[in-house]
VMD Tcl script that builds the backbone (N, CA, C; Angstrom):
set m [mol new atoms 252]
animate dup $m
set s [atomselect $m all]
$s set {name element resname resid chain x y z} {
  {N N UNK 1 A -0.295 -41.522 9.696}
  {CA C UNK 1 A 1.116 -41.854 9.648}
  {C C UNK 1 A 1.753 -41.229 8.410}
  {N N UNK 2 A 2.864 -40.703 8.688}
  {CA C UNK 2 A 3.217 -39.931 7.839}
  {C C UNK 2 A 4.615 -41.479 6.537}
  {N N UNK 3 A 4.102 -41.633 5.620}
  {CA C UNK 3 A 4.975 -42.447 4.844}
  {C C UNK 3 A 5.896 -42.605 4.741}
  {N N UNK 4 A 6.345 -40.987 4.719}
  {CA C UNK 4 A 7.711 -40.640 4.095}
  {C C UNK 4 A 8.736 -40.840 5.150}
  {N N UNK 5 A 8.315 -40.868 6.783}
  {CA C UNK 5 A 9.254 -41.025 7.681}
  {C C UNK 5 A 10.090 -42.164 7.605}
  {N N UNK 6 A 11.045 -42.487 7.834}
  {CA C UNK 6 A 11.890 -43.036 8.303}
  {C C UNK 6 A 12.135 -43.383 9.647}
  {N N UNK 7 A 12.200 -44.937 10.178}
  {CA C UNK 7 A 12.015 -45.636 11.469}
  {C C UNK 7 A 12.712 -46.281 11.911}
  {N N UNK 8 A 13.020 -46.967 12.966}
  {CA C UNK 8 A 13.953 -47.810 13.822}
  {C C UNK 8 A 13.251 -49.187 13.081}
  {N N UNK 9 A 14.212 -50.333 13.470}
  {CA C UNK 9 A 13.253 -51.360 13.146}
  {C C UNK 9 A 12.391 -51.729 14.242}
  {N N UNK 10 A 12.620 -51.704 15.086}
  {CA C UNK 10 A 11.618 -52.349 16.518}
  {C C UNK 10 A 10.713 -51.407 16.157}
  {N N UNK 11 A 10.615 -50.290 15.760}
  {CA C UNK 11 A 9.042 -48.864 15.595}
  {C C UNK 11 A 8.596 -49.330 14.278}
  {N N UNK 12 A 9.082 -49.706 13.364}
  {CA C UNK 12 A 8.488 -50.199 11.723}
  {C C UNK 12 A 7.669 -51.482 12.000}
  {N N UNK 13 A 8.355 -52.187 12.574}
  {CA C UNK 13 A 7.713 -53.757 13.393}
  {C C UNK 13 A 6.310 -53.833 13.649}
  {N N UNK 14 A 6.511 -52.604 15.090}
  {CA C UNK 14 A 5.342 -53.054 15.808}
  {C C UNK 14 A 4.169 -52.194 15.175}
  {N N UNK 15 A 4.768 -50.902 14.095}
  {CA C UNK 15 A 3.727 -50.053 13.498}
  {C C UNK 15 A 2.724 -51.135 13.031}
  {N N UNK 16 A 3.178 -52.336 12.227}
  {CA C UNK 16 A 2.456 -52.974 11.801}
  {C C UNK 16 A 2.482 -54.672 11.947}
  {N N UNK 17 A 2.399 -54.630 13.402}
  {CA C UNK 17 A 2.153 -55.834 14.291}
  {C C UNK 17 A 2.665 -56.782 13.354}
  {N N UNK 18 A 4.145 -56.900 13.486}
  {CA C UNK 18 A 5.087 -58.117 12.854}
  {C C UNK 18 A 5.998 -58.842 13.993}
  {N N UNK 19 A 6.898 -59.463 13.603}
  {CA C UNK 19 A 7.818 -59.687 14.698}
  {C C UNK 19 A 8.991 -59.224 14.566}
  {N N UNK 20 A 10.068 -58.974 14.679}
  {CA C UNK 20 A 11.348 -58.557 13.807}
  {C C UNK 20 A 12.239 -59.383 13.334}
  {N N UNK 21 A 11.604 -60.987 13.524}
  {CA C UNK 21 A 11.862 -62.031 12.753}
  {C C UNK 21 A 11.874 -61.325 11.450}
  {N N UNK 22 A 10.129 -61.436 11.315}
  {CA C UNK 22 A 9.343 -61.567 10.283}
  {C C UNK 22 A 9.894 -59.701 9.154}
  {N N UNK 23 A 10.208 -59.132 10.176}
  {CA C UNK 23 A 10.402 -57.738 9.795}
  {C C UNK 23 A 12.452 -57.811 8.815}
  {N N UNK 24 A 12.749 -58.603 9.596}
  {CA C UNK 24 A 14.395 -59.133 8.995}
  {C C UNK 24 A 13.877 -60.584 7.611}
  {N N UNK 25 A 13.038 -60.541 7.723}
  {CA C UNK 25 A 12.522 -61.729 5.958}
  {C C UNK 25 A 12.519 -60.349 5.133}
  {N N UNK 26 A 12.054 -59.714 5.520}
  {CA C UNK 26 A 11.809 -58.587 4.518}
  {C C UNK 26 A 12.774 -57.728 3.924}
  {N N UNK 27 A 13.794 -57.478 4.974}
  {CA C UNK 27 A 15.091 -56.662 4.859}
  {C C UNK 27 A 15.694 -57.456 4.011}
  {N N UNK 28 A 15.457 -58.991 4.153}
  {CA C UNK 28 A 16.919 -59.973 3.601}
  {C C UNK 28 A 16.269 -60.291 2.092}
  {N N UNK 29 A 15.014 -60.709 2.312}
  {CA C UNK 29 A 14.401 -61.160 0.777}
  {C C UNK 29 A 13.791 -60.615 0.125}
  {N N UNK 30 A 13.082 -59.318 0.895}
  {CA C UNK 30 A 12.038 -58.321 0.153}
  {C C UNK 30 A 10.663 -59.497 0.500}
  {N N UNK 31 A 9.531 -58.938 -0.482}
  {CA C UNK 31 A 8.486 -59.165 -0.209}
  {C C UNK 31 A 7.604 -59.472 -1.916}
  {N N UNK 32 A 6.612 -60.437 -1.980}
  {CA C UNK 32 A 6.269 -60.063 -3.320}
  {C C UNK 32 A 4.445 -59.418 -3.405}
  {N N UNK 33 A 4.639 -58.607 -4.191}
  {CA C UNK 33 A 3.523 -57.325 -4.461}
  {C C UNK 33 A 2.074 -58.760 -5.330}
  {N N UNK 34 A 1.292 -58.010 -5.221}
  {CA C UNK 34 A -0.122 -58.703 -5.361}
  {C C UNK 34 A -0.005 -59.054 -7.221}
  {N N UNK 35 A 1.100 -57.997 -7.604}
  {CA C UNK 35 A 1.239 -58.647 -9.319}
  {C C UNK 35 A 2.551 -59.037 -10.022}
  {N N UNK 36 A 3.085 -59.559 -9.037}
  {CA C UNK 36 A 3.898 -60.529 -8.655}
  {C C UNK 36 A 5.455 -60.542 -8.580}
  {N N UNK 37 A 5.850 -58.522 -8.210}
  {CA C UNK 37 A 6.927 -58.161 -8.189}
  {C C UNK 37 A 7.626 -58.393 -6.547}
  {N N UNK 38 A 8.998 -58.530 -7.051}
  {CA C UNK 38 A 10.021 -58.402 -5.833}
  {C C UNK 38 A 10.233 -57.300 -5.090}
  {N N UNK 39 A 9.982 -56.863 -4.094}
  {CA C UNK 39 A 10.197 -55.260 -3.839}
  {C C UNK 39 A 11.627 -55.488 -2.366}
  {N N UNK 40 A 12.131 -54.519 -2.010}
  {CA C UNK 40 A 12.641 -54.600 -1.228}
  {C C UNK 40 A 12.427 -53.416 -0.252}
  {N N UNK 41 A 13.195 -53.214 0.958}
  {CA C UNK 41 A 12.480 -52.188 1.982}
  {C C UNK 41 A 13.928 -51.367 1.376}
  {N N UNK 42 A 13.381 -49.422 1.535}
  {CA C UNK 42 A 14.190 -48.364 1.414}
  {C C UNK 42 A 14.837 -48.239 2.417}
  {N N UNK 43 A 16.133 -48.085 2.993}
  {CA C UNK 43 A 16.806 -47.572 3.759}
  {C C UNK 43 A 17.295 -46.449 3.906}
  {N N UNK 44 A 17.735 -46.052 5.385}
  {CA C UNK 44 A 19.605 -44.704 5.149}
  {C C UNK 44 A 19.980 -45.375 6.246}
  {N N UNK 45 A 20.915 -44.621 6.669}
  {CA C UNK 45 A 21.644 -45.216 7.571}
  {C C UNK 45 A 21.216 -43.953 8.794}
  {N N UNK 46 A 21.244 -44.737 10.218}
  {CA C UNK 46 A 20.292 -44.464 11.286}
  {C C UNK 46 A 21.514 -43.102 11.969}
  {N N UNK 47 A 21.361 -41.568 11.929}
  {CA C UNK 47 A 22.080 -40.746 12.648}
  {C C UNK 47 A 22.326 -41.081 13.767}
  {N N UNK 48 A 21.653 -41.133 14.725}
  {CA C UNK 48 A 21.984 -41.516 16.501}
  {C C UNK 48 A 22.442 -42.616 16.267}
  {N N UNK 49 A 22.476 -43.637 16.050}
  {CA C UNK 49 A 23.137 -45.298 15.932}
  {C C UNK 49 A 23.845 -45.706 15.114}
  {N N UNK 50 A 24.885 -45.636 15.662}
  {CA C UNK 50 A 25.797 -46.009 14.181}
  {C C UNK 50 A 25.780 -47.135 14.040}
  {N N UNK 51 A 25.656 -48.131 12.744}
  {CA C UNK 51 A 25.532 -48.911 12.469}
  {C C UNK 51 A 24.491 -49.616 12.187}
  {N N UNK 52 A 23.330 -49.147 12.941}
  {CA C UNK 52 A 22.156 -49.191 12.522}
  {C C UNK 52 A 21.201 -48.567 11.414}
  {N N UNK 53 A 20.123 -49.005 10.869}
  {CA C UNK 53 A 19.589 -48.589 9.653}
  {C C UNK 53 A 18.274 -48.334 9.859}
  {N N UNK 54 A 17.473 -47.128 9.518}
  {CA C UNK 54 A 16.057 -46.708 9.236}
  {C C UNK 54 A 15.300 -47.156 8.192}
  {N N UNK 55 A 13.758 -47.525 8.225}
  {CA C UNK 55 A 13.196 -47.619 6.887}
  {C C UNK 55 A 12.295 -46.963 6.924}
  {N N UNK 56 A 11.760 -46.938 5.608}
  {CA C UNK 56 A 10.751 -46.307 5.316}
  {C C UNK 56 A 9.794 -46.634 5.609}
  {N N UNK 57 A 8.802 -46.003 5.988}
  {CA C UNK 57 A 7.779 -46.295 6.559}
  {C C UNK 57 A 6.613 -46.764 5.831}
  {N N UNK 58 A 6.631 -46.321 4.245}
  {CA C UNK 58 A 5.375 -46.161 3.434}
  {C C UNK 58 A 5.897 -48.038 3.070}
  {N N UNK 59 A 7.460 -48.085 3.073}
  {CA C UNK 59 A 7.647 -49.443 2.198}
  {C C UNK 59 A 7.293 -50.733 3.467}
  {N N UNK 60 A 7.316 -50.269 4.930}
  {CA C UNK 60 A 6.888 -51.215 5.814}
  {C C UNK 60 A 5.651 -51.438 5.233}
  {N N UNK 61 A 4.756 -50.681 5.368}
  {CA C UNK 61 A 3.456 -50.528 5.313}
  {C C UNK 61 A 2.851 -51.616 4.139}
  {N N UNK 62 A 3.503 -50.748 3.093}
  {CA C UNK 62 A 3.314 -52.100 1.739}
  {C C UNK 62 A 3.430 -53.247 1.861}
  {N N UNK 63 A 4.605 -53.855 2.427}
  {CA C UNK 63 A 5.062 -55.039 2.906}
  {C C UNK 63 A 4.153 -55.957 3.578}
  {N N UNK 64 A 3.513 -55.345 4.662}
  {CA C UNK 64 A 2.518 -55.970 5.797}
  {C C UNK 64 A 1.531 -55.822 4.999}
  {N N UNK 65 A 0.991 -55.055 3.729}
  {CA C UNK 65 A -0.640 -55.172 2.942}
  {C C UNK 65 A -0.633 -56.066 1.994}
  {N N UNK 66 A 0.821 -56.349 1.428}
  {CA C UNK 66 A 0.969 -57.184 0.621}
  {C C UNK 66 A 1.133 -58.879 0.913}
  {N N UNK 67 A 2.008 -58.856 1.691}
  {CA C UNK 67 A 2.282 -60.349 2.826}
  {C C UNK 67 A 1.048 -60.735 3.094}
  {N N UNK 68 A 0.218 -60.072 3.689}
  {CA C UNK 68 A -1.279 -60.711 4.039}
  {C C UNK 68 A -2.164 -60.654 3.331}
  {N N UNK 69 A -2.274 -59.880 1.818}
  {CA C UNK 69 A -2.674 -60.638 0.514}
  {C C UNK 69 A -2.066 -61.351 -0.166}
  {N N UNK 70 A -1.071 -62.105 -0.038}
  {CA C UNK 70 A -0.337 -63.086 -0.492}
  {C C UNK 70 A -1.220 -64.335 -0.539}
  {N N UNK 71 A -1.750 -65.275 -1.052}
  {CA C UNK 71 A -2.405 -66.333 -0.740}
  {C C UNK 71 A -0.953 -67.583 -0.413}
  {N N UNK 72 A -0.415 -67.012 -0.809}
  {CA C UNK 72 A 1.163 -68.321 -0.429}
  {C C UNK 72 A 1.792 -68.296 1.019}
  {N N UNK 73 A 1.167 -66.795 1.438}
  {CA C UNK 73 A 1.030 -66.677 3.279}
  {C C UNK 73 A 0.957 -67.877 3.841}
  {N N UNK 74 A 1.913 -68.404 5.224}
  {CA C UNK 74 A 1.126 -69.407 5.819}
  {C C UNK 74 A 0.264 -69.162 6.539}
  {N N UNK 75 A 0.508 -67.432 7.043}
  {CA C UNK 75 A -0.217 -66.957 8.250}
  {C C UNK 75 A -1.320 -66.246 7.916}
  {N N UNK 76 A -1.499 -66.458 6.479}
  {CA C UNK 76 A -2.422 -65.884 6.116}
  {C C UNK 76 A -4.348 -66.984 6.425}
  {N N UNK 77 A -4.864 -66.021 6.895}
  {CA C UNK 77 A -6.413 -66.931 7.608}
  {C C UNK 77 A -7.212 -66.631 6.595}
  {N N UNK 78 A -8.181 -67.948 6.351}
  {CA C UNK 78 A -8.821 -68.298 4.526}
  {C C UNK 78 A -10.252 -68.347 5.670}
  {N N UNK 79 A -11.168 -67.414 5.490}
  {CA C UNK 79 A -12.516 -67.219 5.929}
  {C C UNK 79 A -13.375 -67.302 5.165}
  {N N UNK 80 A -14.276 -68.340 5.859}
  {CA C UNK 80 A -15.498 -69.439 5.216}
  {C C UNK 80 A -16.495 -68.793 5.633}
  {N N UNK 81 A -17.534 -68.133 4.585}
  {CA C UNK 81 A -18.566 -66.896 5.068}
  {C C UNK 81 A -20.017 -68.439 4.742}
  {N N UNK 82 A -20.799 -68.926 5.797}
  {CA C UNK 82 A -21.540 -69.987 5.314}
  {C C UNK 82 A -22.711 -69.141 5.470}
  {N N UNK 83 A -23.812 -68.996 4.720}
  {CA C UNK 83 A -24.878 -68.782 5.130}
  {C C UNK 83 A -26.340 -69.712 5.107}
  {N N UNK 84 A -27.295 -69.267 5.631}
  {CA C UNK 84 A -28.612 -70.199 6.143}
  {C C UNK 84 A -29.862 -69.969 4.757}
}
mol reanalyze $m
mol bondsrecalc $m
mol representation Tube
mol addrep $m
């Protein structure tokens, strides 16, 4: 995947199996990074759609690696390795 592209939101979404709920938390509040910064997603504004907006692809990406190292995740799953 190329980073630097720029995406629809429904294509940024599903690149990285979100919902566009969950993909509009991000647009509105940003996201926080593993050392404990605010980031927000890069935009432009979408040529074919007016009114609509592209993101970046590298900052989706971050977003979804960071959210699910978040331990403050709700959706984040806490795996119990037991051994014998």
């Amino acid at each position: 995947m190329n980073r630097d592209a720029y995406v629809p939101r429904r294509v940024a979404a599903a690149a990285v199996g979100v919902t566009t709920t969950t993909f509009n938390h991000w647009q509105e509040r940003g996201w926080v990074t593993p050392d404990g910064q605010r980031r927000t997603l890069t935009t432009r504004p979408n040529k074919r759609r007016r009114g609509h907006l592209e993101y970046l692809l590298g900052d989706v990406l971050d977003a979804a690696r960071d959210t699910k190292l978040n331990p403050r995740n709700p959706g984040r799953q806490t795996r119990i390795l037991i051994t014998v």
